[in-house]
matplotlib code that plots the C-alpha trace (Angstrom):
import matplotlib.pyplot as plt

x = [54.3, 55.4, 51.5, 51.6, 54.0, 53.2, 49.8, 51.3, 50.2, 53.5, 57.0, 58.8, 59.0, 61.3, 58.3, 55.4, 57.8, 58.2, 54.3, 53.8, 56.6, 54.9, 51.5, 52.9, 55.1, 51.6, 49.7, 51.9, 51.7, 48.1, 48.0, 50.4, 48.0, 45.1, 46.7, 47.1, 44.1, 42.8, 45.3, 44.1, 40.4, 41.3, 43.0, 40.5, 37.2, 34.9, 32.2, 28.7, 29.0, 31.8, 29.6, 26.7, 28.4, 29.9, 26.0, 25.3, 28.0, 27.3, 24.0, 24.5, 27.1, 24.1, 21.7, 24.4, 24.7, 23.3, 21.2]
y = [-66.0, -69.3, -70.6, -69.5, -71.1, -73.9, -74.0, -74.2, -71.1, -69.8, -71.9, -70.0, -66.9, -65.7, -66.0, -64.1, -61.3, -60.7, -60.9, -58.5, -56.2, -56.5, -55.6, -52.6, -51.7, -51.8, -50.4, -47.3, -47.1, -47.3, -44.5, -42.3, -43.7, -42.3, -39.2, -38.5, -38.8, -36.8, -33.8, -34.4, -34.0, -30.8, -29.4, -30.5, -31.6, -33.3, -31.9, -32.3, -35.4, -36.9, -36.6, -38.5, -41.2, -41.9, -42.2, -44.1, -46.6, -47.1, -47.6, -50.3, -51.7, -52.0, -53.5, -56.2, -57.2, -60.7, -59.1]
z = [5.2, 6.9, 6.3, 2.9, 2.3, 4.1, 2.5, -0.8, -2.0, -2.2, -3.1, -0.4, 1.4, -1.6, -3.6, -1.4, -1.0, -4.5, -4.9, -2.7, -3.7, -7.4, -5.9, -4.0, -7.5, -10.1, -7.2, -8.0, -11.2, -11.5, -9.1, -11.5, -14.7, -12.7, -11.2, -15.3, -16.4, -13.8, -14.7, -18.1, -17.7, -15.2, -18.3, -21.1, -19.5, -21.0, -23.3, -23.8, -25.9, -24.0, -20.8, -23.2, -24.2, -20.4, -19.4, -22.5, -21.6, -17.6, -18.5, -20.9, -18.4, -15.7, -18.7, -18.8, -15.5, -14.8, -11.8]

ax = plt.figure().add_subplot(projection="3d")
ax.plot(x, y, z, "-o")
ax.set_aspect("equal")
plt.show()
């Protein structure tokens, strides 16, 4: 953290600390936003057309990549 610091990156050791905890704290709740979509697909899973359009939409994803 000293380097950090020390680089500038961070004002002070204060400040890395509460960048990490922050990065620990929304790593969790991404985790709970996923576990519930998860538990929401187990209980209604996608249909036919759902599936379709998912295809459809990584496909056009890919199309726009500047490969």
């Amino acid at each position: 953290m000293d380097e950090l610091v020390a680089q500038g990156i961070y004002d002070s050791r204060a400040a890395a600390v509460r960048t990490g905890l922050e990065a620990v704290v929304d790593s969790e709740r991404r985790r709970q936003i996923d576990r519930a979509v998860i538990e929401g697909y187990r209980r209604i899973p996608a249909g036919e057309t759902e599936q379709e359009a998912a295809v459809a939409s990584l496909r056009d994803a890919i199309l726009d990549e500047p490969w």
